[in-house]
N, C-alpha and C positions, 0 to 999 in steps of 0.2 A: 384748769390750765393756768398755771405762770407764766406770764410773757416778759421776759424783761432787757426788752427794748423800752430805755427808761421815760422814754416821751410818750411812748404808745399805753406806757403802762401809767402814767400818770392820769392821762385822757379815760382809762378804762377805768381807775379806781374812784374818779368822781361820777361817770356813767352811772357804776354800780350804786354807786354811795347813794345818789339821788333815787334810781331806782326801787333800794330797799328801802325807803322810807315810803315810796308810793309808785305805781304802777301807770304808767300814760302815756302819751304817746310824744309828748315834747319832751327831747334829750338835749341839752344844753353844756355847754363845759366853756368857762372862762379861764384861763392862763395870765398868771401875774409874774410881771419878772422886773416888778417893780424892787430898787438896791435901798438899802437904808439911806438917810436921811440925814439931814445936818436935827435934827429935831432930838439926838440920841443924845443931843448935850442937855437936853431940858430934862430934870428930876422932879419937877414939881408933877404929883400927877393929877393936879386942880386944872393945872394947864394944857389949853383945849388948842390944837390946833385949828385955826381958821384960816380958811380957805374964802378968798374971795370970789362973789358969787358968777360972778361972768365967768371963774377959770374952773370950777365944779364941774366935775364929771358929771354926765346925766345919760341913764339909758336907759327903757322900758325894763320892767322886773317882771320876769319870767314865773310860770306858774308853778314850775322846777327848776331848781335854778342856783347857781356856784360862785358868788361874789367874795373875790381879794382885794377888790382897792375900794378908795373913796369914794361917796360919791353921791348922787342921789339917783334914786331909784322907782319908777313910776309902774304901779300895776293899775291896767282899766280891763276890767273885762268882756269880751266881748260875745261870751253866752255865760252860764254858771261855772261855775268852777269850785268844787267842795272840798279838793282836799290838796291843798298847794302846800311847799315846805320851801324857802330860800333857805341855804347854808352861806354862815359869814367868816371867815378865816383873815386873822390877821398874820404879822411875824412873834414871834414867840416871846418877843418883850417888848406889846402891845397888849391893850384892849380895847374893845369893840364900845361904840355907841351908836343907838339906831332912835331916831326920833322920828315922829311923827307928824306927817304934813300934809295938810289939803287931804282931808281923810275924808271921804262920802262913801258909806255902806251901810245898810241897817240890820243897827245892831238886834235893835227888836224881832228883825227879819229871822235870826240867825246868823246873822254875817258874823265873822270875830275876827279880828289880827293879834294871835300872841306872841311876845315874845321870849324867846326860851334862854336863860344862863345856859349854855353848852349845845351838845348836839345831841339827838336822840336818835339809834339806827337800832330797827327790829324792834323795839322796845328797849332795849338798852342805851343809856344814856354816861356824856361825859361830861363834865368829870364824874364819877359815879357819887353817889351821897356818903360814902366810907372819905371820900378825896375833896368834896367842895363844901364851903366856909358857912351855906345856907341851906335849912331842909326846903327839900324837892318842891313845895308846895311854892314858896318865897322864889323858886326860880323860872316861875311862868308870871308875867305880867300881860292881862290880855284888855286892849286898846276899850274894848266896851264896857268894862269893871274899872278900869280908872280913870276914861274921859281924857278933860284935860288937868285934872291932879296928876298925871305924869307920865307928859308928852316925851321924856326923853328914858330911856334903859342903859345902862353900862353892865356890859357883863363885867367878869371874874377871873375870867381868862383869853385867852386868845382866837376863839371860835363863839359864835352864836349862832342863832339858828330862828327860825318865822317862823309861824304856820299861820295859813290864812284860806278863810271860805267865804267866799260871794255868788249870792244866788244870782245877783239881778245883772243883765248887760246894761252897761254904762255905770256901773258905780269904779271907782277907781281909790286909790288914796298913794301917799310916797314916804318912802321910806329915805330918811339923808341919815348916811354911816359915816362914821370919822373914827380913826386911829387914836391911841392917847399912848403913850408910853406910862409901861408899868414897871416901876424901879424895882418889884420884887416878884418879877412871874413866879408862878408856882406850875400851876395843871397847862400843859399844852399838848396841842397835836403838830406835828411835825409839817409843814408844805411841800419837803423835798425828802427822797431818799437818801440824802445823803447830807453830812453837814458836823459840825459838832456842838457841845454846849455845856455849860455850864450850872449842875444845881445848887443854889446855896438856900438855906431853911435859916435864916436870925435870931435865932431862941426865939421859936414860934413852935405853940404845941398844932402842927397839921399835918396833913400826909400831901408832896405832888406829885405828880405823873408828870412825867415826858413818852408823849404815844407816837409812833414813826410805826405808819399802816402802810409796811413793806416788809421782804424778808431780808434782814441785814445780819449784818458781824458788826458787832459793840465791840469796841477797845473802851475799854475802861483805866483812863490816865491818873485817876489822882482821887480817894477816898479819904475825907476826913469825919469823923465823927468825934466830937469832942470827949466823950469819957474811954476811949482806947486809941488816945494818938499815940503811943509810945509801942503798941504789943506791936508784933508781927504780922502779914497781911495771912489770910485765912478765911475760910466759910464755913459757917457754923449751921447747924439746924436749928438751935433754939435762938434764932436772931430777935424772934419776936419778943421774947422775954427779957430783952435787954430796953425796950423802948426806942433806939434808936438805930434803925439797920436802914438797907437797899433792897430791892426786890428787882429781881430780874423777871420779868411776867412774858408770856405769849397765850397767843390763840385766835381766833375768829373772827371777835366781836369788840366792841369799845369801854364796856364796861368794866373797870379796871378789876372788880369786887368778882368778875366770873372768868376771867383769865386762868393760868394754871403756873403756878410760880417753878420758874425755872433753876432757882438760886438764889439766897441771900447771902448778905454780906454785913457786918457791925463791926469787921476788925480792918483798923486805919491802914492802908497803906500809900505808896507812893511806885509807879512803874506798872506796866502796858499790863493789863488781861484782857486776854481774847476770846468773844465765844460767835459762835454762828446763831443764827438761828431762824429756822424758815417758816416762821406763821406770817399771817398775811399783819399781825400788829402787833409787835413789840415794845415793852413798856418799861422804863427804866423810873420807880416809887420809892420814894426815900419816906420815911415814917421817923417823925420828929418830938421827942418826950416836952420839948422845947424848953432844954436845962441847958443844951450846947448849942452851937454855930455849927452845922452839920452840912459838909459839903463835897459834891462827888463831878467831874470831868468825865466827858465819855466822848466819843466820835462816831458816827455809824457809816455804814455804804451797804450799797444795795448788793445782793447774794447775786451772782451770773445763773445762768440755769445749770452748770455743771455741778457747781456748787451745791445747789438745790437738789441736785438726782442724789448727791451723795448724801447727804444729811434726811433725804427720805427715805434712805433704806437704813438712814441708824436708830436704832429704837427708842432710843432715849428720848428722841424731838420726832418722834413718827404722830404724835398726840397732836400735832401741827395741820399734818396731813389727812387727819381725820373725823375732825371736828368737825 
């Protein structure tokens, strides 16, 4: 069932989110509607913003659990708990730092707190290893293999994610998050259904993802890729073979690498294309040979349910409704 009453569906898709990573009976959901910041003027990204400590947000950290702002974050437990997961979501041109504080668990015991580069649901993880800058292994740092050689993590992108088990009641430890602005996001997940945004690749050879886990309509405003700004706009099959193309992706799941590509694109243009499309995650991947400046405009909004009856009985995007 799609519900899209868009506040109720927001509350539902982090329900679930948490859910399928682990099964229990604390359901949690936090809402941010926290607006950007005068901080969008700092480019430095060494520069850390500090938050003085009397004004820090601080609230218990849940054993399941959906954090968007600053803040610090305190878990004690108070029987075992073996298989907890926090999700950390920033704005999309942000990233994530989680340090480590007042930590008592034994690690000897089997306790661990790792921290995870992206998010991982069902086994699938994002950004997938086809789309981020570090192999898979390099993006778990876990608290009892590094001590204190490296009390603090920075993700890579605009989400991070915890996993943590503690056997013994009363051990506890904290978690303090801070925002940093990132002058060149690449891999993001979207906060809202609805919004628009900007990719630009700087002659960098990588691949990013923009993920919006809703069913929307893309308008796609403005594609450049630097070795066909002049041709005419068009979609090609063999994009791949150009080195530098767009992928229009949908499906189920977050890992960008088992999607189902909806359309590409390698030829420049300028003016509106529209498409629907009703999987529950929609992926707009640009893949960068990093010889040009390569860069694509898009806008998205959330599909009504009528919208939705009709694009599931067309067969094209039924692969949506199936999965």
């Amino acid at each position: 069932m799609r519900v899209m009453e868009r506040s109720f569906r927001e509350q539902l898709f982090f329900l679930v989110l948490c859910l399928s990573v682990l099964k229990g009976d604390s359901r949690y959901i936090e809402n941010n509607e926290i607006s950007k910041d005068e901080l969008y003027s700092f480019f430095n990204s060494e520069l850390k913003r500090e938050i003085p400590e009397e004004l820090m947000y601080r609230r218990p950290l849940r054993c399941l659990d959906m954090v968007a702002v600053e803040g610090q974050f305190t878990f004690t437990a108070e029987h075992p708990q073996l298989s907890c997961a926090a999700f950390f979501m920033a704005e999309p041109t942000e990233v994530i730092s989680v340090e480590f504080d007042n930590v008592d668990i034994d690690c000897q015991g089997g306790d661990f707190i790792t921290v995870f580069d992206g998010w991982v649901m069902k086994g699938e993880k994002f950004p997938s290893s086809q789309d981020h800058p570090l192999p898979v292994y390099e993006r778990y740092v876990d608290y009892c293999d590094s001590g204190s050689l490296r009390r603090s993590v920075r993700s890579s992108q605009n989400v991070a994610m915890v996993f943590f088990r503690i056997h013994n009641a009363g051990s506890t430890f904290t978690l303090t998050v801070r925002k940093h602005i990132n002058p060149f996001p690449c891999n993001v997940i979207s906060q809202s259904p609805e919004g628009s945004y900007t990719m630009v690749i700087p002659q960098q050879h990588r691949n990013c993802s923009f993920s919006i886990i809703y069913p929307v309509e893309i308008d796609i405003s403005e594609f450049s890729l630097g070795h066909y700004n002049n041709f005419p706009k068009r979609s090609m099959p063999g994009c791949a073979e150009s080195g530098d193309f767009v992928q229009l992706l949908g499906g189920n799941g977050i890992d960008t690498s088992k999607l189902l590509p909806i359309t590409d694109l390698c030829i420049s243009f300028t003016g509106p294309t529209h498409m629907k499309i009703g999987c529950d995650n929609t992926v707009v991947r640009m893949v960068s040979s990093g010889k040009f400046v390569n860069r694509v405009s898009f806008s998205y909004r959330l599909l009504d349910s009528q919208e939705l009856q009709t694009i599931k009985l067309n067969n094209v995007e039924d692969f949506c409704f199936n999965n």
